[in-house]
N, C-alpha and C positions, 0 to 999 in steps of 0.2 A: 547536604548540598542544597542550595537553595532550588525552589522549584513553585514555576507559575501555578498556583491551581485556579481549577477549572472549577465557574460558580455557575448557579443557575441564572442568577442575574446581575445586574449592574446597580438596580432602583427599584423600585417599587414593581411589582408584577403589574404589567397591563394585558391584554386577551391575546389569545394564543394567533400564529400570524402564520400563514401557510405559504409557502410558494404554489404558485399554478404549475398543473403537470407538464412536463416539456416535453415536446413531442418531435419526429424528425424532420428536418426539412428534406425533401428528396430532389436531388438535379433534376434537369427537366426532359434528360436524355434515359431519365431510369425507367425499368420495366422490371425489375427485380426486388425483393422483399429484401434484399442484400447489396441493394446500393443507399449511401446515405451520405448525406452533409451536414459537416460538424462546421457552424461558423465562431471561430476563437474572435468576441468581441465584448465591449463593456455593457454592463446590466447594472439590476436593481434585486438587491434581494429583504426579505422578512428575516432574519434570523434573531431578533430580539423578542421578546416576548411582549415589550409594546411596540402592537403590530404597526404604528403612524413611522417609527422609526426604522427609515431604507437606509441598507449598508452600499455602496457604490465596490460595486465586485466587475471579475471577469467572470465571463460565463462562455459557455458552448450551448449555443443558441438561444443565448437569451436569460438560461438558469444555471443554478449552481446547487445541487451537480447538473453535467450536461445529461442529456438523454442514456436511458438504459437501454444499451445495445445489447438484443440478444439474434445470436447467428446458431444452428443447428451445426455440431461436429462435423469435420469433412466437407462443409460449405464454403465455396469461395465467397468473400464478403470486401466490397470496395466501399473506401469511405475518403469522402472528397472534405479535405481541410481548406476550410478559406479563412486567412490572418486577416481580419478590421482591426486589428489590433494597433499601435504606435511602436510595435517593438518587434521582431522575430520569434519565432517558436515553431514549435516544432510537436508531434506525439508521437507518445510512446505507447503500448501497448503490454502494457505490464502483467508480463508471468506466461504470455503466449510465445511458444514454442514457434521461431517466425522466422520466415526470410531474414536473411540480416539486410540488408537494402530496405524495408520496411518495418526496421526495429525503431527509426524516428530521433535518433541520438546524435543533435547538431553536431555538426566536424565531424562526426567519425563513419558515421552510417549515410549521410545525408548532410548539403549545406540547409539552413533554417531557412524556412518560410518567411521570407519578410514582407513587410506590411503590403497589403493589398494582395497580395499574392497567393496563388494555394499549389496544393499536392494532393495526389491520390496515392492513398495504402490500397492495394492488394495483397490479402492473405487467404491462407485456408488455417481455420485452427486446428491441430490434431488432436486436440484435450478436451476434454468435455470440464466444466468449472467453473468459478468465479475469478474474472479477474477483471482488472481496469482500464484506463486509458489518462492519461497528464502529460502535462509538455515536456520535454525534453531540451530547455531550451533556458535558463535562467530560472530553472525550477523555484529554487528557492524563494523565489517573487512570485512567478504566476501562478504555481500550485496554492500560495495564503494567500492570492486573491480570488481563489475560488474556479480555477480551471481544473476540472477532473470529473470522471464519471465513470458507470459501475459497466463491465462489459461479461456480459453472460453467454457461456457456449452452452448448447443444452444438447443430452444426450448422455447421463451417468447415471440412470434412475433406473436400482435394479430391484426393488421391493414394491412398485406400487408407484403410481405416481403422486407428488402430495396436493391436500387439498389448497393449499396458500405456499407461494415463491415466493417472497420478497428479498431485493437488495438494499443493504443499509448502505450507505457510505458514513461513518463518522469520523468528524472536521472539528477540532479548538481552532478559534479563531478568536487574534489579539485587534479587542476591539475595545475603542473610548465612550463613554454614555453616550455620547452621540447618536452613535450606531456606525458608526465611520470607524475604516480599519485605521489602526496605528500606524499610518505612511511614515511616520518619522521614524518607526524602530526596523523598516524591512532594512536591510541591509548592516545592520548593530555586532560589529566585532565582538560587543562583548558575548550575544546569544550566540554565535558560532564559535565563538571559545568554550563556549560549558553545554547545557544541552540541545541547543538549539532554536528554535524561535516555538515558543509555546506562550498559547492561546488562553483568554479566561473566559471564554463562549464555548458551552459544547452545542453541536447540534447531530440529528443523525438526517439525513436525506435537503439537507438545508435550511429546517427545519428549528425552531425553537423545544417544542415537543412533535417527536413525529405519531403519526395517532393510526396502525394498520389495524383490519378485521381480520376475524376466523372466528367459526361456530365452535363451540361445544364440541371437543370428541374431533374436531379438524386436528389433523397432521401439517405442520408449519415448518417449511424450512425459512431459518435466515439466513443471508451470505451477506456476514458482516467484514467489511473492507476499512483498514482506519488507512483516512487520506489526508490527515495532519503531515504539516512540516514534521514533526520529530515528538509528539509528545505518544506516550508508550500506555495503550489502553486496556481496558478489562471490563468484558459484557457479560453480563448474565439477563437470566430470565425471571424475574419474582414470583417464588410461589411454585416454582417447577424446577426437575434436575433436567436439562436437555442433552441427547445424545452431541459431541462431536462428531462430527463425520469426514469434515473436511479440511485441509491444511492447504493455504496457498491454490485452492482451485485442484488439488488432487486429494482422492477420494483416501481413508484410511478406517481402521476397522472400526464401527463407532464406539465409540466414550462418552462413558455416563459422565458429565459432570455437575458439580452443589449449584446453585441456583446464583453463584457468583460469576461463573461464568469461567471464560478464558482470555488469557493475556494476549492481548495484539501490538506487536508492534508496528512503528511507519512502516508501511506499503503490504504488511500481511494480511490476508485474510484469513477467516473462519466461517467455516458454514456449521450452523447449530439446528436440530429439529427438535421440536416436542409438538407431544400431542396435547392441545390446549384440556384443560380443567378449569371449569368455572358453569354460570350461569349466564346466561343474556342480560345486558346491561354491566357485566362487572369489568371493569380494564385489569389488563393483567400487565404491568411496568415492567420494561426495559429499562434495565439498570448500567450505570456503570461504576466498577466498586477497586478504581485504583487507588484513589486516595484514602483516608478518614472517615470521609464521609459518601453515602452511599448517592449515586446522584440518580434521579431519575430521569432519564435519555427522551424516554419515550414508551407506549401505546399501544398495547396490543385490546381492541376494543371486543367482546365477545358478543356477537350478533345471533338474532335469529339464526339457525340450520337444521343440519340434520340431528345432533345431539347422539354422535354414535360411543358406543362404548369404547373405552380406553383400549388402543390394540396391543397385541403384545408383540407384533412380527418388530422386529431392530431394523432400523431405518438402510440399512447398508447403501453406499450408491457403488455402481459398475466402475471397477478400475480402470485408467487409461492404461497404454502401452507403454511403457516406457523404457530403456536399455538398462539394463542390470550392470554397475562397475565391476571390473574384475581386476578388485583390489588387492589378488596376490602378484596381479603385475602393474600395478597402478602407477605413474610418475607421482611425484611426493614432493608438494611446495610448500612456503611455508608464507605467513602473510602477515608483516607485524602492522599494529598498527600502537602510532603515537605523536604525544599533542596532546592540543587543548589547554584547558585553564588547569594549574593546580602542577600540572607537567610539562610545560612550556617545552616547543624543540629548541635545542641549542641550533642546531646546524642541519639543513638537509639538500638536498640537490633540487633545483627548480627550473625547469627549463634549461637542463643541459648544465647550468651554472651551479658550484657548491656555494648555501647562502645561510648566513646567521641568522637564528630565530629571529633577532629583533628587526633587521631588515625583511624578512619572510613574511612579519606581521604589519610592520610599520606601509612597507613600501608596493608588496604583493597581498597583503590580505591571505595568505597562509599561512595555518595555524594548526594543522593536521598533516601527517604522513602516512602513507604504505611504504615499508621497509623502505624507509627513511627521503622517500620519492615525494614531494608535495607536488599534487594535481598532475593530472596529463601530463604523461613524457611521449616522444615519440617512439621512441621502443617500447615493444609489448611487455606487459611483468612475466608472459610465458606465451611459448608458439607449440601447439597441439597437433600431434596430425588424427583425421579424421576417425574418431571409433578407439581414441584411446581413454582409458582412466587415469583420472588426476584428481588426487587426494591432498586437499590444500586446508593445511593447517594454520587458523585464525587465532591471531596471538594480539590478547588485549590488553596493551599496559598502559593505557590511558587511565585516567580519573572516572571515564564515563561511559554508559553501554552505547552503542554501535548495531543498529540495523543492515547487515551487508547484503545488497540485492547481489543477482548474477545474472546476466541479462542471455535471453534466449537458451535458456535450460535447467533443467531441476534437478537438486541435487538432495543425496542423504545426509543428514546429521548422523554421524557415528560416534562420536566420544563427547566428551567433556567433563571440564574439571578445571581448581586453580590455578592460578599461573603462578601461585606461591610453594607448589611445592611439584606441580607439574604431571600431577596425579590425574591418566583421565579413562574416565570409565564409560562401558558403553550407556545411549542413552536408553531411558526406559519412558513408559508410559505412552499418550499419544505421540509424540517422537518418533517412537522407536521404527514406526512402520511407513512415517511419513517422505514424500517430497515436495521439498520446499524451493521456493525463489529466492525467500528471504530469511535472514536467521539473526536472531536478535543473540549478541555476544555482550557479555554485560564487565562489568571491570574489572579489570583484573581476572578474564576470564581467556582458556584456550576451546578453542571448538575444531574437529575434526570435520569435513564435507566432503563427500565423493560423487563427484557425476561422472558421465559417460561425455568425452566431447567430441558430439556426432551431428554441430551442427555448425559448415564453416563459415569463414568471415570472421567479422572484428566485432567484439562482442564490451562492453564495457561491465568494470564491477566498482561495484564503490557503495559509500553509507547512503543508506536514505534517509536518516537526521539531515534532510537536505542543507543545511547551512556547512554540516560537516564535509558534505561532498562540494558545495560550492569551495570552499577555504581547502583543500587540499585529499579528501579521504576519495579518489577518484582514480580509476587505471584501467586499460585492457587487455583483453590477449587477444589471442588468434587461432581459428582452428583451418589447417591447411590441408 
């Protein structure tokens, strides 16, 4: 299948080009460490490595990513959106366990912010973890121009605290020598027919190379978040095997893994720690090793410290709470999905109406289905009552893998296997103990997921290959 890659550059290397750290704006009404303002408006960013050349992005407040939110578990935290933008949007608050009235998901949760306009979220997190924040609102445009940011709940640190937090956010971004985004290709039937809209800029924190410290003998955790439209990542550490520890912002039992890292798909995170080895002065590369060639991200620079010896305690972080399925009474749905290039729909339902693939594509710009439903219907794909299990069987017979979020609740991976012979086993490895937001289903592939649904209101699920979910891979339900 054909497939953008992702270069280090466009032309000749010029000197490395930093964004300024972004910091919060606060109302003028606040008196709490947990009120803040996110303004959704146009910026300037560095993200080429010749630093004279500005990309013309959206940003929150200014940068890209916006401000690194971090709120303490169990704290109530408001955050006031104001749109300068030309268009509506809206946020979302991705992988937090939330009110649904403050889950930020135009038409179904909330109408969008439109221009000049704003909103305030009120939430309390219940999770301690890594998660984010992006519009909910024409995603597939304002997220590739640069609106999103890393959202940190803290409170899961059960061995120690570490010497160095950092959050990455890594972003491909489809950009021309210029340094100007490719406006002619956002909206391209034919990238939402096959993988998506993928980028030939990598950056991690908006970054060209991002460049962080830790001493000798420091304890590092990363909370790596990929906030691509749709391209499917893989970080490692050079030169170290680092514990996994974390999946989606929940904590799981650590995993050693090779110095290649771990797979991330759109909208998942990973939190990795090592304990750094080296000398002062040496950098130690963050890699990212999906393709052929191994690309170097970014920076870990080793500074003067304390120079302590390598420890041996296993990094564990403090699990959250979370309701256990009770999958011997579980409801049992099943979720196909199908489209795209290669597998064209003949016919699916759209808006109430039965409609021919080619009119679906021609006339609606759908191009994708869940059991055979393109984009939003007004009935739910299923209605829950509060505290029951549902066990929803993810059936891939497209061409292409498929990131499915669930919004407002985490669920377990239990099985998998082909959808050739329909064989699915349970899964093993970090998996096995994980919950997750988001699950990457790859082609021709079935996936098992069981959550508890214990939290009500209208929840949406769909691809995060955002171009997939704009053109049809989009649905809700309801917990009553």
């Amino acid at each position: 299948m054909p497939k953008q890659m992702l270069t280090r550059r466009l032309f000749l290397t010029g000197t490395l080009a930093a964004l300024c750290t972004p910091s919060f704006v606060m109302p003028s009404h606040a008196s709490s460490r947990n009120n803040y303002k996110l303004a959704a408006q146009k910026g300037k960013a560095s993200l080429l490595e010749e630093g004279n050349l500005l990309t013309d992005v959206w940003a929150y407040n200014g940068a890209t990513p916006g401000p690194v939110i971090r709120v303490k578990k169990g704290e109530e935290i408001n955050i006031e959106v104001v749109n300068q933008l030309d268009q509506p949007t809206s946020v979302h608050w991705h992988g937090i366990r939330i009110d649904n009235t403050m889950d930020g998901v135009s038409n179904l949760t909330q109408e969008p912010i439109p221009p000049g306009g704003s909103f305030i979220y009120r939430f309390t997190p219940p999770d301690a973890g890594t998660y984010w924040y992006h519009p909910h609102n024409r995603t597939w445009e304002q997220l590739a121009r640069g609106l999103y940011g890393a959202l940190v709940v803290e409170g899961d640190a059960a061995t120690g605290e570490f010497d160095r937090d950092y959050s990455i956010a890594a972003d491909d971004w489809q950009l021309a020598e210029s340094g100007a985004i490719r406006e002619e290709t956002l909206g391209s039937l034919r990238d939402w027919a096959h993988a998506g809209r993928l980028g030939n800029i990598l950056t991690l924190n908006g970054k060209p190379y991002e460049t962080l410290e830790g001493a000798s003998g420091d304890r590092v955790r990363l909370r790596f978040i990929n906030t691509a439209n749709a391209r499917i990542m893989r970080f490692g550490i050079k030169g170290h095997e680092p514990w996994l520890v974390a999946l989606d912002g929940q904590p799981i039992p650590p995993t050693k893994l090779s110095e290649t890292g771990i797979t991330i798909a759109p909208a998942q995170r990973a939190d990795l720690v090592f304990d750094v080895q080296g000398t002062s002065g040496d950098n130690v590369p963050i890699v990212e090793t999906s393709g052929a060639e191994t690309l170097v991200a970014g920076y870990l620079n080793i500074v003067e410290g304390s120079n302590r010896k390598i420890r041996t305690a296993t990094p564990a972080l403090k699990a959250n709470k979370l309701p256990q399925p009770d999958l011997a009474n579980a409801t049992r749905l099943d979720l196909l999905m199908s489209g795209g290039a290669m597998r064209f729909l003949t016919q699916a339902t759209y808006k109430g109406e039965e409609v021919d693939g080619r009119k679906l594509a021609r006339t609606h710009r759908q191009l994708w289905a869940f059991n055979l439903q393109a984009g939003m219907a007004d009935a739910p794909l299923f209605s829950a009552k509060s505290g029951e299990t549902i066990v929803l069987k993810l059936v891939n017979e497209t061409a292409w893998p498929h990131a499915i979020h669930l919004h407002g609740h985490h669920f377990r991976v239990l099985t998998k296997g082909p959808r050739s012979n329909g064989q699915l086993n349970p899964v093993l490895g970090e998996e096995e103990h994980a919950y997750r937001d988001t699950v990457l289903v790859e082609r021709d592939e079935i996936i098992e997921i069981a959550f508890v649904a214990d939290n009500p209101g209208k929840w949406m699920l769909h691809c995060h290959m955002l171009e997939h979910q704009a053109s049809g891979m989009a649905t809700w339900f309801e917990i009553v």
